[in-house]
C-alpha positions in Angstrom: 50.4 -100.5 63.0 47.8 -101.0 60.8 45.5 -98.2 60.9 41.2 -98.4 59.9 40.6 -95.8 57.8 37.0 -96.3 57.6 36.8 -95.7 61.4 38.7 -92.6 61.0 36.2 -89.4 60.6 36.2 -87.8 57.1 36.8 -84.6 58.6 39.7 -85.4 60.1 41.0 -87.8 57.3 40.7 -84.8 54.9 43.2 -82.7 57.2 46.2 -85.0 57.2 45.8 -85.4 53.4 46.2 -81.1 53.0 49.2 -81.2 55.8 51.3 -83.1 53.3 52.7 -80.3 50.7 55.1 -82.7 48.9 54.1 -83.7 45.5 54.0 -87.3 46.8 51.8 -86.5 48.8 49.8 -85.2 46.2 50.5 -88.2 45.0 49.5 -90.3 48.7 46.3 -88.2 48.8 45.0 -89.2 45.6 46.1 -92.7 46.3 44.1 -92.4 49.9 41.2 -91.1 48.5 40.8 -93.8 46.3 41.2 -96.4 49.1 39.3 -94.2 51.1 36.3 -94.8 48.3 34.4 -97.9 48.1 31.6 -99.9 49.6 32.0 -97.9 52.8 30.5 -94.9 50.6 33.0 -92.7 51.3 34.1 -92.2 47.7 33.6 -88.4 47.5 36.0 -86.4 44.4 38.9 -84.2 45.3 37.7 -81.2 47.5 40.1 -79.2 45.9 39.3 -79.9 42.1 35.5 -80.1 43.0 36.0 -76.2 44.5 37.6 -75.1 41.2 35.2 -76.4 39.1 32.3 -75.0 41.8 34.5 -72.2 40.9 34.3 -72.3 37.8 30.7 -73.4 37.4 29.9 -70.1 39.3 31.9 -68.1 36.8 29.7 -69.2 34.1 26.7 -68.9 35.9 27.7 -65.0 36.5 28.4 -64.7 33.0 25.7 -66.2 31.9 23.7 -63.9 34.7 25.6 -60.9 33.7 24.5 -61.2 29.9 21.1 -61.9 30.7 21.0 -58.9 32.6 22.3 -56.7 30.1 19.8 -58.6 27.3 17.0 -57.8 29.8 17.8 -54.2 30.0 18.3 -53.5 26.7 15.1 -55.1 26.1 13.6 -53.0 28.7 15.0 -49.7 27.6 13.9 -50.3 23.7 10.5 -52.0 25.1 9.9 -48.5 26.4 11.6 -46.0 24.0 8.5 -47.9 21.6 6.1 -47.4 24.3 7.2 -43.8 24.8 7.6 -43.1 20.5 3.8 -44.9 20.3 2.6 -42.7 23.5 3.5 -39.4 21.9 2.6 -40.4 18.4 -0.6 -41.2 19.1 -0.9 -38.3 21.2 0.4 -35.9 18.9 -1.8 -37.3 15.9 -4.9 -37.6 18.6 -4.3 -33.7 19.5 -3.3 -33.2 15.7 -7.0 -34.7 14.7 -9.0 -32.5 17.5 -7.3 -29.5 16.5 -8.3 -29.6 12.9 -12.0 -30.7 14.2 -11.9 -27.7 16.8 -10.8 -25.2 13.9 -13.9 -26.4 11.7 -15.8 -26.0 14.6 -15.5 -22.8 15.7 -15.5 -21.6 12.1 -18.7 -22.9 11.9 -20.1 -21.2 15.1 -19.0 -18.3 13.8 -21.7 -18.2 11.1 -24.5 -19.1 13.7 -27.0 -16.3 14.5 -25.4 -13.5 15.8 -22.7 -11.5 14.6 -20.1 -8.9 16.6 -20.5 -6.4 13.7 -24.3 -6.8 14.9 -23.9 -6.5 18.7 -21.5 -3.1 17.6 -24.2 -1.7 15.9 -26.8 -2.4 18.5 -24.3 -0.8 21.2 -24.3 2.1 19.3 -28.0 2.5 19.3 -27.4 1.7 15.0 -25.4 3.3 12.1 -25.1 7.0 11.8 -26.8 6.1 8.3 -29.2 3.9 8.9 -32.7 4.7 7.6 -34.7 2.6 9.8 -36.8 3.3 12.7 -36.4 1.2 16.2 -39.5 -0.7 15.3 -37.2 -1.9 12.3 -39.9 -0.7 9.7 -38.0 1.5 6.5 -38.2 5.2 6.2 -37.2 5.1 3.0 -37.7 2.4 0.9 -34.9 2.0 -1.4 -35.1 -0.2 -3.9 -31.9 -1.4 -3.3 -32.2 -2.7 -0.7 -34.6 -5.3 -1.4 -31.7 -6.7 -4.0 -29.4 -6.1 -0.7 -31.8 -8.9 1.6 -32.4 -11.5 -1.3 -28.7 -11.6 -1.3 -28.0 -12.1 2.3 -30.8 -14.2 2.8 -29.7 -17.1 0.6 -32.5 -16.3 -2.0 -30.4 -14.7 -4.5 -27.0 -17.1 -5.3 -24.5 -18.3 -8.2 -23.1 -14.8 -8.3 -21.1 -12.6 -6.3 -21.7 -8.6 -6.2 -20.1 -5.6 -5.8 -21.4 -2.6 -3.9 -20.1 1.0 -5.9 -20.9 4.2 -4.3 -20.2 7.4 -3.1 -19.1 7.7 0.5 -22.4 8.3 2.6 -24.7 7.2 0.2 -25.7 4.1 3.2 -24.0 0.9 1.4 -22.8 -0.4 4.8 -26.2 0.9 6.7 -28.3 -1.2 4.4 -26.0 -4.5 4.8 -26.4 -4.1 8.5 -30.3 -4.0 8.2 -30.2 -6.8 5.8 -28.1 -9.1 8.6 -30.5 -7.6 11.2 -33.5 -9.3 9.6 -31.8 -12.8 9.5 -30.1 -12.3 12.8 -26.6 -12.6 10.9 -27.2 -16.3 10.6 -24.8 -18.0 7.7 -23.4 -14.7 7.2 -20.3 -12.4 8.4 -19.0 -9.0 7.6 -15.3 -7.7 8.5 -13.8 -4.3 7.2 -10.4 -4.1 4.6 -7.4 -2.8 5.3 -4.2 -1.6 3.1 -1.9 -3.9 5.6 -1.9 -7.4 4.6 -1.5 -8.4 7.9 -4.1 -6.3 9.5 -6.4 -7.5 7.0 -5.5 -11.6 7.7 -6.2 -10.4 11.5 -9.8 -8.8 10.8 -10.5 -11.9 8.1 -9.6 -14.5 10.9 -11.8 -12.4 13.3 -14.3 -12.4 11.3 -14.2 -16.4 10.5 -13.1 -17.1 14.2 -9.9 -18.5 12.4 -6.7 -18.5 14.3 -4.1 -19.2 11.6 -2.5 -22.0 13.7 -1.2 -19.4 15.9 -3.0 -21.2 18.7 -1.3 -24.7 17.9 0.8 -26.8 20.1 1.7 -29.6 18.2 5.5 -28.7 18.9 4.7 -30.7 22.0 4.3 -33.2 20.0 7.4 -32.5 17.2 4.7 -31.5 14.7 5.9 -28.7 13.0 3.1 -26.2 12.4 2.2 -24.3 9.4 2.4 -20.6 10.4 5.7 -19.5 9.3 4.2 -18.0 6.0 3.0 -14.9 4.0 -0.3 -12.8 5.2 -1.2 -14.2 1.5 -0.8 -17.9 1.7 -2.5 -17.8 5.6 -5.4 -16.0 3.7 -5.4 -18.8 1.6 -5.6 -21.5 4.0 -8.1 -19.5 5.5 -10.4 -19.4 2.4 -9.8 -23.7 2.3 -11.5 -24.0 5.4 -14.2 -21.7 4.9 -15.1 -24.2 2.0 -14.8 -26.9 3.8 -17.5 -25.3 6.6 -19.4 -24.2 3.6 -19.8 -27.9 2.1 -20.8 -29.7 5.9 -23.4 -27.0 5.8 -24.9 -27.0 2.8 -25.7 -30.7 3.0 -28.1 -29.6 6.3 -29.3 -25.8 5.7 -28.8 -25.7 0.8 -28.3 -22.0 1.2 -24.6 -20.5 0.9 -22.7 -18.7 3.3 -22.5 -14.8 2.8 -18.8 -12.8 3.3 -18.9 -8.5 3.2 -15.5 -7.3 2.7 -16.4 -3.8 4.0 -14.3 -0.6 2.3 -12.8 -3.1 -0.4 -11.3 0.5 -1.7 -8.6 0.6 1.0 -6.6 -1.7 -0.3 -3.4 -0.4 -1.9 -3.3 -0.4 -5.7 -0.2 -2.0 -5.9 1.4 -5.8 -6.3 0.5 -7.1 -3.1 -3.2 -5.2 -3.3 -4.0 -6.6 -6.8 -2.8 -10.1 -6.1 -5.5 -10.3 -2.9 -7.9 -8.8 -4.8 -7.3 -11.8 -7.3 -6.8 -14.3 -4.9 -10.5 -13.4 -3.0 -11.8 -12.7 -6.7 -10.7 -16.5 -7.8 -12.4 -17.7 -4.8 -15.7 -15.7 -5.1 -16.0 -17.3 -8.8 -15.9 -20.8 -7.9 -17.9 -20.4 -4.6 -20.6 -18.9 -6.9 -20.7 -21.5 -9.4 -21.0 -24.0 -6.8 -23.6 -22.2 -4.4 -20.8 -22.5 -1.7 -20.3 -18.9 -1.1 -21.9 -15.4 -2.0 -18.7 -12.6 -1.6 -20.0 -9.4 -1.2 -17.5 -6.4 -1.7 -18.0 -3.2 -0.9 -16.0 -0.1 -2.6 -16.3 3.8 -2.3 -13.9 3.8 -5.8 -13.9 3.3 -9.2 -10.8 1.2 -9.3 -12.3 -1.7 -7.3 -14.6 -1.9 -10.0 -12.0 -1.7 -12.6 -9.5 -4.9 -11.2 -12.7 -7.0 -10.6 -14.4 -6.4 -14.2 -11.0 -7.5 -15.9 -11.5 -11.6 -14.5 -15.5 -11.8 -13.9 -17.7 -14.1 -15.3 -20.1 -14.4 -12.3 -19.9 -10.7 -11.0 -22.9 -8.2 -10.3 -22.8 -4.5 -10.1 -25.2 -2.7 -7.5 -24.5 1.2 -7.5 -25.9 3.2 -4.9 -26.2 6.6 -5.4 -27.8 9.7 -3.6 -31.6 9.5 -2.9 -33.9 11.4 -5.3 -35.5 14.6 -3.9 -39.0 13.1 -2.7 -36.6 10.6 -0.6 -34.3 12.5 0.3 -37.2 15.4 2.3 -39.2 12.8 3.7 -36.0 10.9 5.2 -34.7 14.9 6.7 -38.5 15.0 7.7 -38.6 11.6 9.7 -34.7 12.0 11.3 -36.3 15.3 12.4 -39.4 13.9 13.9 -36.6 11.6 15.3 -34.1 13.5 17.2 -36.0 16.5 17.9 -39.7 15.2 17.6 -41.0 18.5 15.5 -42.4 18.9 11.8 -39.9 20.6 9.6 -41.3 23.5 7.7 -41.3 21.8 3.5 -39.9 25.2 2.7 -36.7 25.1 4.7 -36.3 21.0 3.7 -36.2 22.4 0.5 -33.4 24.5 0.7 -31.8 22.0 3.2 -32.3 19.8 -0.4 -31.1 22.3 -2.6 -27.9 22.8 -0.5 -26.7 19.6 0.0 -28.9 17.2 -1.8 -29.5 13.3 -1.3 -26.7 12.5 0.5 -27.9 10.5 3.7 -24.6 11.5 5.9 -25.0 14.9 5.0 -29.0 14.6 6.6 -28.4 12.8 9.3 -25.6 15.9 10.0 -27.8 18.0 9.7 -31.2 16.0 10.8 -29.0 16.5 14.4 -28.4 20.4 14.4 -30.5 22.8 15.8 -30.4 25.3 12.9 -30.5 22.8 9.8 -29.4 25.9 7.3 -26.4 27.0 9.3 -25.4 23.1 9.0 -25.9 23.3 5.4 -23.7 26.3 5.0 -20.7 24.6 7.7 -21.0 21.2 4.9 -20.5 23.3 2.0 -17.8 25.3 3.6 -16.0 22.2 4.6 -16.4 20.6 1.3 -14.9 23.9 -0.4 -12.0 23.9 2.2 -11.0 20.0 1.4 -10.7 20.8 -2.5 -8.9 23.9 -2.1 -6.4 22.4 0.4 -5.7 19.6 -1.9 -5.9 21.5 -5.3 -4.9 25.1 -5.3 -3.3 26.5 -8.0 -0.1 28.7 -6.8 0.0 30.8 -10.0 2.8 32.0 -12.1 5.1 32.8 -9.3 5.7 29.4 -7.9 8.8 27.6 -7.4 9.9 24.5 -10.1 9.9 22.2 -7.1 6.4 22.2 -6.3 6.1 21.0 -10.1 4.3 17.9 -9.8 2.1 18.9 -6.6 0.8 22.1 -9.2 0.2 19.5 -12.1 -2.2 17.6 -9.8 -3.6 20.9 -8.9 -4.1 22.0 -11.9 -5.5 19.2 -13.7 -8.0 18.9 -11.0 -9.2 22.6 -11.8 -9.0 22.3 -15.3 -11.6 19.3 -14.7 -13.7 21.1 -12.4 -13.7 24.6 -14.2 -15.2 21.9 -17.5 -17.6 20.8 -15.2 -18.6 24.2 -14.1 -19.1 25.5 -18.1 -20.9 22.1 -18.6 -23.5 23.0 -16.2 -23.7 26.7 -17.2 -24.8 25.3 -21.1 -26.8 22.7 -19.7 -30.8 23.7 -20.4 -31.4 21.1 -17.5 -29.7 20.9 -14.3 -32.5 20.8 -11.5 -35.2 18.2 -11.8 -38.8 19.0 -9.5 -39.1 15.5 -9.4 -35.8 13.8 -9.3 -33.4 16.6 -8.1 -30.0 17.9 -8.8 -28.8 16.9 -12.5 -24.8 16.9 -11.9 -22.8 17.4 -15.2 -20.9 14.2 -16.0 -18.8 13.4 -18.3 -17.1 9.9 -20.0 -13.3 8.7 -17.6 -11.6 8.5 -21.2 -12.7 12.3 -21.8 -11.8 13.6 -18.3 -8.7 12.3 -18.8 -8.0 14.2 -22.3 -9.6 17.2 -20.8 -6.7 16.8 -17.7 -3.9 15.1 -20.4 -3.3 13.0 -17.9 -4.5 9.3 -17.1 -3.3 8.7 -13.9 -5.1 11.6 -11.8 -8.9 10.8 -11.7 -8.0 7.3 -9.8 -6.6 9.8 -6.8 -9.0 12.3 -7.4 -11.9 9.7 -6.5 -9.8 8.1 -3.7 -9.8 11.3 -2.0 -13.7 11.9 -2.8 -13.3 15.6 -5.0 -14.6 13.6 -8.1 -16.3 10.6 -8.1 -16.7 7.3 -11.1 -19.8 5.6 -11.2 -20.5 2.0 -12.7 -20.7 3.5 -16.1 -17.3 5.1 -16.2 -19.0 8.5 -15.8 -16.9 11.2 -14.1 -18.6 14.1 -11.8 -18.5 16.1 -9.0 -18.3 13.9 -5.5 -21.5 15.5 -4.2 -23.3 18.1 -4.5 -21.9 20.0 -1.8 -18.9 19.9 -3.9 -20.4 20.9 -7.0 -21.3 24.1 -5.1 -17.7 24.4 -4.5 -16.5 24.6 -8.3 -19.2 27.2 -8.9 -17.7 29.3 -6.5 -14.0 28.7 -7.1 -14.5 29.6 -10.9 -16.9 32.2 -11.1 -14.0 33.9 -8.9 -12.8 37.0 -10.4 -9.5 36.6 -11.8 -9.5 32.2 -11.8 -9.0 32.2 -15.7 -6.4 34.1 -15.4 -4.6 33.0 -12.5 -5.2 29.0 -13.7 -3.4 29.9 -17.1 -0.8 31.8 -15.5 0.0 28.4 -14.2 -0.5 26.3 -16.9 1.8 28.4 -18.6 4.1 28.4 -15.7 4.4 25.0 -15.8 4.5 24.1 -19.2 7.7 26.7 -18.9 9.5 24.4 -16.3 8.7 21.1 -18.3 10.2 23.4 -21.3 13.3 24.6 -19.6 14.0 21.0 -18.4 13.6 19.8 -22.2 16.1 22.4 -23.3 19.4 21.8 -23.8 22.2 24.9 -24.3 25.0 24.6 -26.7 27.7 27.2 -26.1 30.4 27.8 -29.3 33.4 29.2 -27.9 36.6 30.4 -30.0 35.2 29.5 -33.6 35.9 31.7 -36.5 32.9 32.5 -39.1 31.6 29.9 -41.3 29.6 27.1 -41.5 29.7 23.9 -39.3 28.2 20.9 -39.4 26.3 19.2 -36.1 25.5 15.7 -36.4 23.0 14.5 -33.9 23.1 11.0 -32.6 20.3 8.7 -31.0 20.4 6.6 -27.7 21.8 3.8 -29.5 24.8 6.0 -30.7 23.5 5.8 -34.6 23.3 9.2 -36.4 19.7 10.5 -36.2 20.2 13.8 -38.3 22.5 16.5 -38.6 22.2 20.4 -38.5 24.5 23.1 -40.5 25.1 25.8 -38.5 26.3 29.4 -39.6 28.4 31.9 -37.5 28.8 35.4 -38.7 31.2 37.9 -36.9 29.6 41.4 -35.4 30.0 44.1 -37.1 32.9 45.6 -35.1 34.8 42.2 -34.9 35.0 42.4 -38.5 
């Protein structure tokens, strides 16, 4: 039976070929499909070897897939690991950029017209010292204070000055009048402290300077530079005060002005000298440039002392008491103020001769109702202060109050020389100037004491007082008063030898050294004395001779 293939459908041809399993018919089926292929167009490949290599084709093509999936991702993930790195980079150097800008900034504003040391003042209806009137015209005028406004005002530069004077003589009142009449514009004033840190607070107050305290550049991975020193944040402090001082000279040509208020707080030790050198190395260059004009101001000698050692560039303004003419008409207008009644000249005459020029003590008093009774309370207080520090405990007191007594008693010693000083003195009382106080050179009130160290606490604590010329005397003359009384006592001499001798006993006893021979026969014996470095220094012979009744 001959069978037409090409009638036969394909999909049924295709069946009967798969039914055979035989490898003949392998064999048949490949046979049949290439008789089954020719001009009918029925020559189609092997189903089975055109799946596998479908299969296989698809394989591939998912490989292929699969690795440019995974090329695509990583791609992706680096493409925006840079985006993210760039991002935050720019960010971080965008924010890094405004910060520094922001810091100059507000450093700047904080020299524009205004100040908070101002706005203080004014809240406290002006400085207990201040010697002018609300219509801002002087009481007094002092010529120091027209030195004082050329030098906040610009008009006085290339130096920078120190302010020396007693406590109360108005250093600080005549600043603040001096910022009042430019409004406080390129200038600002903060007060010193013995804590370094306290101090880098009031100086970043002051410049409106937050020490990168404020910075959040962590965000952005950038380390900031605060963990330092009170020292080196000073430092940076003081680089971009220049910095605000160069932008503004090119528009305004007049330098900035910085009071450091009560530069005498500062401890005289390592860390005080080395900020005192640090603001000191600053204030030289600023006034050799015109950048900066540094302005300290110090109740003590010692401030003086440290700064004279480096300067080149420094000036020395002392302010002192106000001369008797000055010193009544200012009682007679702080009168006229507070109580709005003429003082009798008579009584400001004796308020004068009490308590002389100082303006703290007249403004005390300018506010009491009974000005002599005041007088009397300021030289009672004064006394009290110089006998609680330095009284003398005489000839019974204990070695353990040793070195308190030799500070006691060198400050007596001192004031009982000031006291003879003023009794042979054919002029102590001026009709014109006022009180004369005895005075006498630092390097002789520290032979007169034999000590060295002393006067620098004895001024600190304002009993005796160092001017500009390295001239020791009485703090005021309140004080003065004080050492008349204390040695004219009956019985001082006496009772200040007594312990001069006492002490001087105790430093004896503690030099004294007891040698006790024990069991030695009577002859002569030979003691050789050695040094610290164990070499023989000298030797002594020393004799023992039995008693009488050993013999």
């Amino acid at each position: 039976m001959r069978i037409h293939w090409h009638l036969v459908p394909k999909r049924v041809f295709w069946q009967l070929l798969r039914k055979s399993p035989s490898s003949a018919g392998r064999f048949q089926q490949r046979r049949w499909a290439g008789i089954f292929s020719g001009p009918t167009g029925l020559d189609q490949a092997d189903p089975q070897d055109d799946g596998s290599s479908q299969e296989q084709k698809r394989d591939g093509s998912k490989q292929s897939k699969k690795w440019t999936d995974t090329t695509y991702k990583m791609f992706e993930s680096s493409a925006t690991t840079f985006a993210s790195i760039i991002v935050l980079g720019l960010a971080g150097y965008g924010y890094h950029r405004y910060y520094k800008y922001l810091v100059l900034q507000k450093m700047e504003n904080a020299f524009r017209p205004g100040d908070p040391v101002l706005e203080l003042a004014a809240n406290g209806k002006r400085a207990p010292n201040s010697i002018l009137e609300e219509d801002e015209q002087y009481w007094i005028p002092r010529h120091e204070q027209v030195k004082i406004d050329a030098i906040l005002n610009g008009t006085n530069r290339g130096h920078y000055h120190l302010l020396i004077g007693e406590k109360g003589t108005g250093k600080s009142s005549m600043l603040l009048d001096a910022m009042q009449k430019v409004d406080g514009e390129g200038i600002s004033m903060f007060e010193a402290h013995a804590n370094l840190e306290i101090f880098r607070i009031r100086l970043g107050k002051a410049l409106d300077y937050e020490f990168h305290e404020d910075y959040i550049g962590s965000l952005f991975s950038i380390r900031g530079p605060r963990d330092t020193t009170a020292l080196l944040d000073i430092e940076r402090a003081f680089n971009k005060l220049e910095k605000v001082a160069l932008k503004r000279r090119e528009r305004v040509n007049r330098p900035l002005v910085l009071i450091i208020n009560s530069t005498h707080l500062l401890r005289d030790d390592e860390d005080g000298r080395d900020l005192l050198e640090l603001i000191q190395q600053r204030a030289e260059q600023w006034a050799a440039s015109n950048l900066v004009t540094v302005v300290f101001n110090s109740d003590d000698y010692w401030v003086y002392e440290r700064l004279k050692q480096y300067s080149t560039r420094m000036e020395v303004l002392p302010v002192g008491d106000l001369p008797k003419d000055q010193a009544i008409a200012a009682l007679k207008h702080y009168r006229v103020r507070y109580y709005k009644e003429e003082a009798r000249p008579e009584v400001l005459e004796q308020v004068y001769d009490k308590v002389g020029g100082r303006l703290s003590f007249l403004n005390q008093i300018a506010r009491s109702t009974d000005m002599l009774k005041a007088c009397s309370h300021i030289c009672q207080t004064e006394k009290t202060w110089f006998l609680n520090k330095c009284w003398i405990l005489g000839e019974e007191m204990d070695d353990d109050v040793m070195d308190e007594q030799k500070f006691s008693s060198a400050a007596l010693v001192l004031a009982n020389h000031l006291v003879q000083m003023e009794k042979n003195s054919d002029q102590v009382y001026d009709p014109e100037k006022g009180h004369i106080l005895p005075e006498i050179p630092l390097h002789q009130a520290r032979q007169i004491m034999t000590r060295a160290d002393f006067i620098q606490s004895y001024d600190h604590i304002n009993i005796f007082t160092i001017d500009s010329r390295a001239m020791v005397r009485a703090d005021s003359v309140p004080m003065q008063n004080a050492f008349r009384e204390i040695c004219s006592q009956e019985g001082f001499a006496e009772h200040l030898q007594a312990t001069l001798d006492r002490i001087s006993a105790i430093e004896s006893l503690g030099r004294t050294r007891e040698i006790v021979a024990k069991d030695l026969i009577s002859g002569s014996y030979k003691l050789s004395l050695q040094d610290a470095k164990g070499r023989e220094d000298r030797t002594v012979v020393v004799d023992i001779v039995a008693k009488e009744e050993e013999k």
